[in-house]
MIPADREN-884667 format. One record per residue: z negated, y negated, x of N, C-alpha, C in turn. Coordinates in steps of 0.02 Angstrom, whole numbers, padded with zeros to 5 digits, always signed. Atoms other than C-alpha are relative to their C-alpha. Layout:
! MIPADREN-884667
ZYXZYXZYX;...
***
This chain:
! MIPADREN-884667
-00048+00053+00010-19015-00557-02916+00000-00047+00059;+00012+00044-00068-19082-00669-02780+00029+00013+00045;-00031-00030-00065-19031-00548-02645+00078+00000-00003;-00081-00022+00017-18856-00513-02729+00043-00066+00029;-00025+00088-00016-18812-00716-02710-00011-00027+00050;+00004+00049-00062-18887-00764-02556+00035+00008+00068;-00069+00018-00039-18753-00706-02446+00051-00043+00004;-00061+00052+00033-18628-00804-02549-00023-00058+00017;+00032+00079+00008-18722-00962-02541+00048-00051+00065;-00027+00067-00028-18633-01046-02396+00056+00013+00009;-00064-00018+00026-18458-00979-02425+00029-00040-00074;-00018+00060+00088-18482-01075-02628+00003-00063+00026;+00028+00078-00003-18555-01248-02528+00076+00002+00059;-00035+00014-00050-18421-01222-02385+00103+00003-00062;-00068+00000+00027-18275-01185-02529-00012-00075-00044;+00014+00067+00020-18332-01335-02629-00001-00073+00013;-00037+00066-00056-18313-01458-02493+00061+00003+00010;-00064-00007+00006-18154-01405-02480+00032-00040-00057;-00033+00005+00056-18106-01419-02652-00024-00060-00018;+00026+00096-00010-18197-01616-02639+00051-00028+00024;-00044+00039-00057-18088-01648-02486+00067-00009-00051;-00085-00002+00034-17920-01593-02578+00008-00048-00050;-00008+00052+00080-17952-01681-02752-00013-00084+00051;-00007+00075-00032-17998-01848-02622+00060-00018+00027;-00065-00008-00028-17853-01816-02541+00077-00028-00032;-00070-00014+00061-17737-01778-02700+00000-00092-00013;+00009+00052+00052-17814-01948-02776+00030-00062+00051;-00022+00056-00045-17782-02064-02617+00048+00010+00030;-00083-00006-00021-17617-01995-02590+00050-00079-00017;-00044+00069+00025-17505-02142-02697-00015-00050+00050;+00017+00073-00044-17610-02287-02629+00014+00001+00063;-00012+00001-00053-17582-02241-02479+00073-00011+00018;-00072-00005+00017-17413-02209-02483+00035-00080-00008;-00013+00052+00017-17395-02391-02564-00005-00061+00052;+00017+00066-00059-17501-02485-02421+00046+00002+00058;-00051-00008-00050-17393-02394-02293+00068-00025-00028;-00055+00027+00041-17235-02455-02386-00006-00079+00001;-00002+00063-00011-17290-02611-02393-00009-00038+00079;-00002-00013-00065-17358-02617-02208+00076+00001+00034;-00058-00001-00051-17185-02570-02144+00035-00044-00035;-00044+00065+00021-17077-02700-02273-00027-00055+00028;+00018+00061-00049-17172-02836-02179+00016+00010+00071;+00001-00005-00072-17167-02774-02034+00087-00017+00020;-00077+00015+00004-16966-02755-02055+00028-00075-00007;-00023+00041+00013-16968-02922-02136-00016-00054+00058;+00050+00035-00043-17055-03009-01972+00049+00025+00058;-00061-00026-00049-16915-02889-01839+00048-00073-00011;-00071+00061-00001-16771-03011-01790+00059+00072-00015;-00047-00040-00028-16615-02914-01811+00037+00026+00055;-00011-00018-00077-16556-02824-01650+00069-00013+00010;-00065+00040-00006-16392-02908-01566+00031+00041+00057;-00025-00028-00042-16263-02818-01497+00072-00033+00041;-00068+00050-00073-16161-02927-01337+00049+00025-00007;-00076-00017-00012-15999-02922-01302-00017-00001+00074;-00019-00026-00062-15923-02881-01154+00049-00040+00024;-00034+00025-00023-15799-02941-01038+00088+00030-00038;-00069-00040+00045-15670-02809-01106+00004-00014-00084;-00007+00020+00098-15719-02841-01301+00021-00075-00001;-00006+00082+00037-15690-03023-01264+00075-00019+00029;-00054+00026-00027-15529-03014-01172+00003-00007+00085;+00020+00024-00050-15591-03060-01017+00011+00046+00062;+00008-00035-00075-15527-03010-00839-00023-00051+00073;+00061+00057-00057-15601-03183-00750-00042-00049-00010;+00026+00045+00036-15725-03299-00772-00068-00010-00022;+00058-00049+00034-15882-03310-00876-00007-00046-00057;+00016+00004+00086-15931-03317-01061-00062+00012-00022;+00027-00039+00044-16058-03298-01181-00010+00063+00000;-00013-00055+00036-16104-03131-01240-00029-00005-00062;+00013+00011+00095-16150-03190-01413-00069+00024-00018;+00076-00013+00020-16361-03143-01378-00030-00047+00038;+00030+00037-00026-16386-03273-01285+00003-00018+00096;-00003-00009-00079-16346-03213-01097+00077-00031+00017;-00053+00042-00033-16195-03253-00997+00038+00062+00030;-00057-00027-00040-16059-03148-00932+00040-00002+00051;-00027+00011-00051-15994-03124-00773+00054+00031+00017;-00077-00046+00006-15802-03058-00782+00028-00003+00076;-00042-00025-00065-15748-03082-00591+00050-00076+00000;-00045+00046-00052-15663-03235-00476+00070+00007-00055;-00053+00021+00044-15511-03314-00571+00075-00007+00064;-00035-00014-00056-15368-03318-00437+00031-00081-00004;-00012+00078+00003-15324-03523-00380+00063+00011-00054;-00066+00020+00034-15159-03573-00499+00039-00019+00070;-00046+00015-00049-15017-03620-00369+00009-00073-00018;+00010+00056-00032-15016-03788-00307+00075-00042-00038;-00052+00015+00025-14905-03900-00430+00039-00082+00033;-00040+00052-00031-14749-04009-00366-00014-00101-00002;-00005+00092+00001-14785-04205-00330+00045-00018-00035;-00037+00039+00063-14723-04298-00481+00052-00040+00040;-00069+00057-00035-14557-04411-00442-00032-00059-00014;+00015+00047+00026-14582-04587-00424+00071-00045-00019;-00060+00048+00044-14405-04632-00528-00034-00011-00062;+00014+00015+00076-14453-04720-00677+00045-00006-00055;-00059+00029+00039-14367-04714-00835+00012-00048-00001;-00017+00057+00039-14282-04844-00910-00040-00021-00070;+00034+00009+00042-14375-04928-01033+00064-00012-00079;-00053+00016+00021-14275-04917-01200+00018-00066-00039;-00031+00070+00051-14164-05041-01291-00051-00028-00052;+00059+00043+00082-14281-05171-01415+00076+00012-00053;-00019-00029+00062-14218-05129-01592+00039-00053-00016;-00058+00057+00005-14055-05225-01650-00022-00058-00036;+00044+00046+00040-14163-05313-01770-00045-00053+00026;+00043+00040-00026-14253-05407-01647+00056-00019+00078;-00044+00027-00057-14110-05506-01511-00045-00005+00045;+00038+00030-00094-14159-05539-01325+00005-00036-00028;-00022+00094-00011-14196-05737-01294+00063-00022+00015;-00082+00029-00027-14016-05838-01281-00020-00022+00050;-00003+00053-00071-13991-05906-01120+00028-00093-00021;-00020+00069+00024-13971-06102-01130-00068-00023-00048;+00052+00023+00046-14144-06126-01225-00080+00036+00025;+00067-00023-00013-14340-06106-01181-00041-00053-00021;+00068+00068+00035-14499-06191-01244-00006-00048+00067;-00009+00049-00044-14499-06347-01153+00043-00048-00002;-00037+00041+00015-14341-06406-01182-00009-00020-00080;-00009+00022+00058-14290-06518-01315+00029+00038-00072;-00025-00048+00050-14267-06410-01489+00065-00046-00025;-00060+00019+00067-14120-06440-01610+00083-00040+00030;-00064+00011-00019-13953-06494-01607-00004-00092+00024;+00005+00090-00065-13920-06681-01476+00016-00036-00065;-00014+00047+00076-13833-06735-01667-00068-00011-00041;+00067-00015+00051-14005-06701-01768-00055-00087+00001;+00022+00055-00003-14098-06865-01805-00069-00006+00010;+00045-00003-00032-14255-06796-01732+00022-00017+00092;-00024+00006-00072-14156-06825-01555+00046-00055-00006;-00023+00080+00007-14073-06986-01606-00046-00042+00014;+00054+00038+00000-14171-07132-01545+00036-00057-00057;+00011+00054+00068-14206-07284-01679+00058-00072+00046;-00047+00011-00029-14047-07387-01648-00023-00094+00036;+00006+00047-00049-14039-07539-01546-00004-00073-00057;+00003+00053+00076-14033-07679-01717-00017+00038-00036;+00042-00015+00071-14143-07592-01828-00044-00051-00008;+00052+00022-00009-14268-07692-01909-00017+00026-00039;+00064-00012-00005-14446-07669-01951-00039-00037-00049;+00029+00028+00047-14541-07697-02103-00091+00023+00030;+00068-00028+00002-14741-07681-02090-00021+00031-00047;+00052-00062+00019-14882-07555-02149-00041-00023-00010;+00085+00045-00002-15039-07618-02231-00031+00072+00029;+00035-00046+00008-15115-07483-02134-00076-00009-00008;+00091+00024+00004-15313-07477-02151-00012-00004+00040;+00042+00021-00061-15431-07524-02018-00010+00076+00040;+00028-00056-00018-15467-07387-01901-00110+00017-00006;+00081+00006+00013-15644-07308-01965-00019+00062+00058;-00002-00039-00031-15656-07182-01815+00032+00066-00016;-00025-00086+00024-15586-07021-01913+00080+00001-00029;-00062+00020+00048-15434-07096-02025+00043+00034+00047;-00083-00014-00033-15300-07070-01879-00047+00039+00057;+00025-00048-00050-15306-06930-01765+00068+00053+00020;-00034-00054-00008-15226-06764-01703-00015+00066+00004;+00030-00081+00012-15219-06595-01781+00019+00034+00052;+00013-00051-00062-15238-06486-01640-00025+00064-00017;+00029-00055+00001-15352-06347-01654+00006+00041-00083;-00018-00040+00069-15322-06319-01837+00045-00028-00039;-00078+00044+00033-15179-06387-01963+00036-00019+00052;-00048+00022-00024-15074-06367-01829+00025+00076+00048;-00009-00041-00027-14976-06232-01776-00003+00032+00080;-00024-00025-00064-14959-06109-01628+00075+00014+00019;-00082-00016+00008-14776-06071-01549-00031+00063+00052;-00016-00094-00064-14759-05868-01509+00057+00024+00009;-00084-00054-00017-14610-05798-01411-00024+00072+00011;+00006-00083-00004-14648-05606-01435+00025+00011+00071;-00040-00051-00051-14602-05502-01261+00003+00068-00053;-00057-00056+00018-14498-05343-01271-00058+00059+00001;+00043-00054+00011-14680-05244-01243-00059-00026-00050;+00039+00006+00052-14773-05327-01393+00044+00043-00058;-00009-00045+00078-14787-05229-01564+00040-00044-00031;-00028+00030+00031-14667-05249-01678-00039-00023-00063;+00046+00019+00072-14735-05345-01846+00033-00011-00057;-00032+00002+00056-14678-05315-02016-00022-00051-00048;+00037+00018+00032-14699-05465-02097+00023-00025-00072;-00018-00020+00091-14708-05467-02292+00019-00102+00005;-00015+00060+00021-14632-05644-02338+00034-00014-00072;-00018+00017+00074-14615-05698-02536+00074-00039-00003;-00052+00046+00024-14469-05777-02625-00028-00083-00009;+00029+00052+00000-14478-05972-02594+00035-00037+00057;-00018+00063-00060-14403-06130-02502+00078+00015-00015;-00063-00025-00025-14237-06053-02540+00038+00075+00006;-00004-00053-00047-14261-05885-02452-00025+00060-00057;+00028-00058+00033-14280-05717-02550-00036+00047+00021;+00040-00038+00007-14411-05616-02538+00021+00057+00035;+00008-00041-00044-14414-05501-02379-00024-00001+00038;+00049-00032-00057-14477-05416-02224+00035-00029+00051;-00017+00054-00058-14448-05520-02058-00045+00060+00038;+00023-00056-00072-14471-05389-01901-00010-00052+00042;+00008+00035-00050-14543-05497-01758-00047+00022+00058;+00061-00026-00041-14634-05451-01597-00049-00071+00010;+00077+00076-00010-14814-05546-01589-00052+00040+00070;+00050-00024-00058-14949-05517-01456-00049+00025-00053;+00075-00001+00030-15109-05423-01507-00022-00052-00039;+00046+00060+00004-15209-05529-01625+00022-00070+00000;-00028+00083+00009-15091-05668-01658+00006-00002-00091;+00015-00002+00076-15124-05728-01826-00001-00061-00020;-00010+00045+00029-15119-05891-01923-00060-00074+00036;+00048+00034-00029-15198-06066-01868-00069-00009-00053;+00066+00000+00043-15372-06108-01931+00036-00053-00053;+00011+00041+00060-15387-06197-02084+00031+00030-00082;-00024-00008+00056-15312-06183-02269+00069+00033+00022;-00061-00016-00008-15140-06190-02208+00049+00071+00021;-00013-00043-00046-15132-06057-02082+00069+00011+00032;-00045-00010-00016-14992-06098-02020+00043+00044+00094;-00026-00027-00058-14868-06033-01866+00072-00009+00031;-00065-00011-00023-14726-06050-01769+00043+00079+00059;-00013-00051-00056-14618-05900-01694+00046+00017+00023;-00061+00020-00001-14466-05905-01600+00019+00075+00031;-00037-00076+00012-14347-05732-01603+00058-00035+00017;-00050+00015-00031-14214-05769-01488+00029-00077-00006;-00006+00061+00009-14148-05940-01556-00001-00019-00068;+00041+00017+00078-14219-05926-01721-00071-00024+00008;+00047+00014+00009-14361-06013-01759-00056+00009-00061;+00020-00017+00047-14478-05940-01890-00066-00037+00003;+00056+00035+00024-14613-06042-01989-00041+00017-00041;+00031-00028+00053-14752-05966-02091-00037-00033-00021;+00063+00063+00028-14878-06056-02196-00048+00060-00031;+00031-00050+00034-15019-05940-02235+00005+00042+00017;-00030-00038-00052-14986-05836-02087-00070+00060-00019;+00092-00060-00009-15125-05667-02091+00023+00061+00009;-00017-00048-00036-15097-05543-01989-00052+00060-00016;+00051-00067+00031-15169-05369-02092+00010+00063+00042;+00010-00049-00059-15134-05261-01929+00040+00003+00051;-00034+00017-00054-15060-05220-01778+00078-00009-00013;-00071+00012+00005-14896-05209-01854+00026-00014-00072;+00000+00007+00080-14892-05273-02040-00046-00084+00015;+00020+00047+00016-14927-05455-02082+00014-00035-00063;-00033+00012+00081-14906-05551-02258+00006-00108+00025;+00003+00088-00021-14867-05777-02259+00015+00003-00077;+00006+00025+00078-14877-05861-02441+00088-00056+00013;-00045+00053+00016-14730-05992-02390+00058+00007+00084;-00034-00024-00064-14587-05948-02260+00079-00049+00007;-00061+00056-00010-14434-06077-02175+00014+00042+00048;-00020-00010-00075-14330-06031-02038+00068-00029+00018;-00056+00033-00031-14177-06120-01926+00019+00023+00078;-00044+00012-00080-14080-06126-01752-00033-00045+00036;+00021+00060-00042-14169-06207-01632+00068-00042+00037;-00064+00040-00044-14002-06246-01530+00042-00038-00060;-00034+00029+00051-13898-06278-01672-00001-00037-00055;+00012+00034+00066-13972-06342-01815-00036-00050+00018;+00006+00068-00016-14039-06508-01877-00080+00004+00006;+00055+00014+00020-14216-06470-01912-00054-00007-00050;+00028+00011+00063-14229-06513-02059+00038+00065-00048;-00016-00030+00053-14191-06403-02218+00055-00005-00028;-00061+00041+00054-14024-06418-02343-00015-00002-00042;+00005-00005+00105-14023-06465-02505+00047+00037-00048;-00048-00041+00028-13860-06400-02545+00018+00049+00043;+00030-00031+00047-13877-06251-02547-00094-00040+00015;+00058+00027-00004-14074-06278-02565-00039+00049+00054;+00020-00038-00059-14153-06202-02404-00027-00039+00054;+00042+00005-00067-14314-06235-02298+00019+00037+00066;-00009-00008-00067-14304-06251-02125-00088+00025+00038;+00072-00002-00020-14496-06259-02127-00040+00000-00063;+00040-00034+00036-14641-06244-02218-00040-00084-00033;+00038+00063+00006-14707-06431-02211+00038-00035-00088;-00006+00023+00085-14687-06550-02386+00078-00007-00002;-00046+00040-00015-14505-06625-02328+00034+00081+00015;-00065-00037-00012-14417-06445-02301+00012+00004+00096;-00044-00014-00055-14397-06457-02103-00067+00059+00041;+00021-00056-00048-14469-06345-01966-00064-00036+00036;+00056+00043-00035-14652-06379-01891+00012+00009+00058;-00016-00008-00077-14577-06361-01711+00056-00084+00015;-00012+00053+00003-14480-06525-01764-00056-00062+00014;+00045+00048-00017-14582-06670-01694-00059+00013+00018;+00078-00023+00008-14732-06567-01656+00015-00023+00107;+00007+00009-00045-14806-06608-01483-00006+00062+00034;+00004-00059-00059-14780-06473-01347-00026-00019+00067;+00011+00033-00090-14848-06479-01175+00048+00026+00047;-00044+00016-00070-14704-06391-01082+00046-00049-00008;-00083+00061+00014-14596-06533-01157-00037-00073+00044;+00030+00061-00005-14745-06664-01116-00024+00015+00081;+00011-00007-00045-14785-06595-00946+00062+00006+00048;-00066+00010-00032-14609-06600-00888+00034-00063+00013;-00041+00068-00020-14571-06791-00923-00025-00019-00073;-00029+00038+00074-14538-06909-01070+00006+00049-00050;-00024-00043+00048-14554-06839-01254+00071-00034-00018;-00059+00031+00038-14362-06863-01298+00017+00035-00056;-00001+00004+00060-14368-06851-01490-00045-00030-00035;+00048+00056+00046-14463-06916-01641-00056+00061-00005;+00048-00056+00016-14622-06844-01691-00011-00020-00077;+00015+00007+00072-14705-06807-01844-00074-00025-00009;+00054+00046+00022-14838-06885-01928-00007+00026-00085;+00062-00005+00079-14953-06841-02093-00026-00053-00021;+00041+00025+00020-15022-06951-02196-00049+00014-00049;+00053-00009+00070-15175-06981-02302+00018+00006-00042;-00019+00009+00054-15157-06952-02465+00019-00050-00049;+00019+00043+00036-15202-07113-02526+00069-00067+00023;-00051+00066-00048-15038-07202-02384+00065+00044-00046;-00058-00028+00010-14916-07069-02467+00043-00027-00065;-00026-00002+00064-14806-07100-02602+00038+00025-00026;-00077-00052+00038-14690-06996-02721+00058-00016+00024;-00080+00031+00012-14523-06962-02683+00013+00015+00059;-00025-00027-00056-14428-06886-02558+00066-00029+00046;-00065+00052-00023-14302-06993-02446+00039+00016+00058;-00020-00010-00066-14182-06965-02300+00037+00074-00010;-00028-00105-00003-14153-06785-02238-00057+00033-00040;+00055-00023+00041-14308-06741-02345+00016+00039-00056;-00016-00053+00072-14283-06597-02481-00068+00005-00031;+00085+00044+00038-14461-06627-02544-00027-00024+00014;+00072+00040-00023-14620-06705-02540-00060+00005-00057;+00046-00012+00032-14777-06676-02615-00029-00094-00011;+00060+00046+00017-14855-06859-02604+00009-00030-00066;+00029+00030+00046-14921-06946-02743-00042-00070-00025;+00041+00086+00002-14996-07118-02723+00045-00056-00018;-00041+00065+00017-14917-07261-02805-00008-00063+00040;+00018+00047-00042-15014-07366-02702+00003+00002+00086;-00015-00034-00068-14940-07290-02540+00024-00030+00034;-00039+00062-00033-14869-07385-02401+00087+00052+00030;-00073-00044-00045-14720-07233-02342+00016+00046-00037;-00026-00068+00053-14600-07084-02433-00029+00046+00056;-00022-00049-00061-14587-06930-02333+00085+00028+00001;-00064+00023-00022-14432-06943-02243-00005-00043+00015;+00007+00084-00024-14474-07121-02187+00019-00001+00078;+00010-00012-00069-14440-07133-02006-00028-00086+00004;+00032+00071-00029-14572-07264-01935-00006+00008+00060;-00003+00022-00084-14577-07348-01744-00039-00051+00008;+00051+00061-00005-14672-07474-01657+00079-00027+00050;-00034+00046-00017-14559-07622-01617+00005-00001+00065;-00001-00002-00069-14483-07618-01451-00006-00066+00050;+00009+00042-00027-14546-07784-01413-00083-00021+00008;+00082+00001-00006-14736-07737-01437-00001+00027+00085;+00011-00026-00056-14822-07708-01272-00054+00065-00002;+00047-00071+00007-14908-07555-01238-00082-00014+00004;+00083+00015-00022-15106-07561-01267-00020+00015+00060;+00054-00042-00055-15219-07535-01119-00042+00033-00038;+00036-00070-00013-15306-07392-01072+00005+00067-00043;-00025-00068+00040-15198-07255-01149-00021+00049+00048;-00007-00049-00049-15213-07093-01063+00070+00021+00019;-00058-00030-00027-15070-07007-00978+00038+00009-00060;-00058-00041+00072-14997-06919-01141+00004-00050-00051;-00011+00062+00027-15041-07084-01223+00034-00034-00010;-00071+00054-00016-14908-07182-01147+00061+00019+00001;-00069-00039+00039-14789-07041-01175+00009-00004-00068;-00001+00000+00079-14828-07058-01357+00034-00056-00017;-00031+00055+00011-14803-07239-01359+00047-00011+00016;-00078+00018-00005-14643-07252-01275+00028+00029-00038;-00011-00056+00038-14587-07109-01378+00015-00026-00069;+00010+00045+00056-14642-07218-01532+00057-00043+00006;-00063+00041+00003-14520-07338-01483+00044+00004-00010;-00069-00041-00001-14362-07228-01430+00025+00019-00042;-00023-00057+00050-14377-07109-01563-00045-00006-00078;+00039+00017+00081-14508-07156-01693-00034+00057-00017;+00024-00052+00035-14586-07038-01815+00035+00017-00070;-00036-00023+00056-14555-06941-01956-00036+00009-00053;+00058-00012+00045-14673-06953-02109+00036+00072-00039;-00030-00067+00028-14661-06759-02152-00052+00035-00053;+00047-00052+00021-14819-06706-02251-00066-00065-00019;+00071+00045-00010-14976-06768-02327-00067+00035+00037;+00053-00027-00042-15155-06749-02235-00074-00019-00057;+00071+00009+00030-15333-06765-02306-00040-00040+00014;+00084+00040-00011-15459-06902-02270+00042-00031+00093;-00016+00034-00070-15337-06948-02100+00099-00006+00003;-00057+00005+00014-15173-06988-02064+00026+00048+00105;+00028-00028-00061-15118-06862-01886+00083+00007+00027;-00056-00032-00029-14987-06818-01772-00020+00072+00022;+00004-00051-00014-14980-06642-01717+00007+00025+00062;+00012-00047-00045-14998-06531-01571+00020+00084-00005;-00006-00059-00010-14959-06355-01517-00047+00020+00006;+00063+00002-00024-15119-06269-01546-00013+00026+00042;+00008-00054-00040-15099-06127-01431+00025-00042+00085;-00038+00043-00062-15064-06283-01272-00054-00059+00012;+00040+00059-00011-15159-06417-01213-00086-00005+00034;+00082-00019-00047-15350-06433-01135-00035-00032-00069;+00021+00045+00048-15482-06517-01249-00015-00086+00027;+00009+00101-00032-15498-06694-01140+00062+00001-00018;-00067+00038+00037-15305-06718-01172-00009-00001-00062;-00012+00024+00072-15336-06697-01347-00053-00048-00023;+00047+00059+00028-15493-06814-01369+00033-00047+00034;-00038+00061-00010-15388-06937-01257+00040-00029-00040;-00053+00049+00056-15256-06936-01351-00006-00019-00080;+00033+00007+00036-15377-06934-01504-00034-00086-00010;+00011+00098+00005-15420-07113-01452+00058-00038+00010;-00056+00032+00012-15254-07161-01418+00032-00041-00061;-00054+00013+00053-15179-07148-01576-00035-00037-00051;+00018+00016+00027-15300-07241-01663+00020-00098+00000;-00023+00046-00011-15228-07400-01568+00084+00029-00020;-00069-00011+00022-15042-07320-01607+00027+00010-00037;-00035-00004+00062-15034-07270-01781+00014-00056-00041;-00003+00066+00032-15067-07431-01859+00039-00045+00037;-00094+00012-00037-14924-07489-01728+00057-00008-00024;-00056-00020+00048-14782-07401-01847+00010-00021-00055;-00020+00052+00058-14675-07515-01952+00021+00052-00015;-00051-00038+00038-14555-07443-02067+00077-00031+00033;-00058+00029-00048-14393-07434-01964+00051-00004-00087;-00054+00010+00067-14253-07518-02091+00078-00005+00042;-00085-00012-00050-14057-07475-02038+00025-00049-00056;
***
């Protein structure tokens, strides 16, 4: 038996390793299988995707250079110059016609001269036998009498033909029904400081007055209280019959009536009347004259509005007026004033705000404190 088997012996140990290997084999087949599987899905998931450029021909391209959509640059070939284009003309158009809605300036009228019609009793002087009642006015306490200037007191704008046009919204009121007023304004022209906000703006030989002026863009604006008149022709003031502001102030007339200008005051003599505000406390009810209203209210008031007051043409002029001072006061004499409006805590004459330096207006800030309390009540 021994002998029969021991040939076989390493043919059984050499088939048996075999048949080890295979079954190790068989058994670590899957796992394997799995790790490699997994191995390459990472590996895939970790690859960038591969990018395929364009070309000069896929992109159109016969000069130039581009992209090729991986990041490089393309070089398509020299572009050939363009041909050399003709020197522009130097004829300029014509600029066109301003819109019918908005007239050129009349000839015969510019800021400077005297507004309103030579009949109008802002350009009448106070007649040669008038007399003159007095004013308890109050003492001057440094603030009472003065001149609105920089705020409660309008600007005057003449639009040019290359400012924006401005649509401006204006309510029913004074008269006037409720519409849109086209006017050219400069950039950024907009109402004066204070409550009032008022404005003056003159459109050929119209004179437009806003109260509550606010300019909501370059070409759109809205005003709470709107007058307008003829500077050449008309009186200034407002009508009653029909009922129709001229202006915006308590009395119905136009704030370009009696308001102080400097090309009028830098040219000579003011020849007309001016206007004048009072305190609340000098005003009294009741509207008189050319006056179509009045707001005041003081029983204990010393003037209506409509009053025209002057300083007696036999007072002498104070010393040490300033220049525009002594225009005021003669002025006072000639032409008088016009009580048109009440004021707050002062009684003022007015100014153009968009005119003047600030030393003329503190001069004439001390002036008038010797000149208001001056003005009787002129009696015809």
């Amino acid at each position: 038996m021994l002998r029969s088997n021991a040939p076989f012996q390493p043919l059984g140990i050499a088939l048996l390793m075999i048949l080890v290997t295979v079954s190790a084999c068989a058994d670590a087949g899957p796992d394997a299988d799995e790790e490699a599987t997994d191995s390459q899905s990472s590996l895939l998931r970790r690859r960038p995707h591969s990018c395929r450029p364009n070309t000069c021909t896929s992109l159109g391209l016969t000069c130039g250079t581009a992209g090729d959509g991986c990041g490089g640059l393309l070089q398509c070939g020299s572009c050939p110059t363009p041909p050399p284009q003709p020197a522009p003309t130097t004829t300029t158009p014509p600029p066109p016609p301003p819109p019918s809605a908005l007239p050129s300036p009349v000839a015969g009228w510019a800021l400077g001269k005297r507004p309103f019609a030579p009949s109008s009793s802002w350009n009448t002087k106070v007649p040669a036998g008038a007399s003159y009642a007095r004013l308890q006015w109050p003492a001057p306490t440094g603030y009472n009498y003065g001149v609105a200037w920089d705020s409660y007191s309008p600007a005057i704008q003449a639009g040019a033909s290359t400012d924006p046009v401005v649509h401006v919204s204006v309510p029913a009121g004074w008269g006037w029904p409720a519409q849109t007023v086209d006017l050219r304004l400069p950039q950024g022209v907009t109402g004066a400081t204070g409550t009032d906000g008022e404005i003056l703006m003159i459109d050929g030989t119209t004179i437009h007055n806003c109260w509550q002026f606010k300019r909501t863009s370059t070409t759109t604006a809205s005003c709470s209280a709107y007058g307008r008149t003829d500077v050449v022709t008309g009186s200034g003031w407002g009508t009653k019959s029909p009922f129709l502001g001229a202006g915006i102030v308590a009395t119905g007339s136009s704030q370009l009536a009696g308001l102080l200008v400097q090309a009028e005051t830098d040219a000579g003599e003011i020849e007309h009347a001016l206007q004048i505000t009072l305190d609340f406390p000098l005003q009294k009810p009741g509207a008189v004259g050319e006056a179509i209203s009045s707001d005041g209210g003081s029983q204990t008031g010393i003037a209506q509005e409509g009053d025209r007051l002057a300083i007696p043409s036999t007072m002498a002029m104070p010393a040490g007026l300033s220049p525009l001072g002594q225009k005021v006061f003669r002025c006072m004499q000639n032409y008088g004033v016009f009580d048109i409006d009440v004021s707050g805590g002062t009684s003022n004459l007015r100014a153009q705000a968009n005119a003047y330096g600030e030393a003329v207006i503190i001069a004439l800030q001390a002036d008038v404190k010797k000149l208001i309390p001056a003005l009787q009540h002129v009696q015809f």
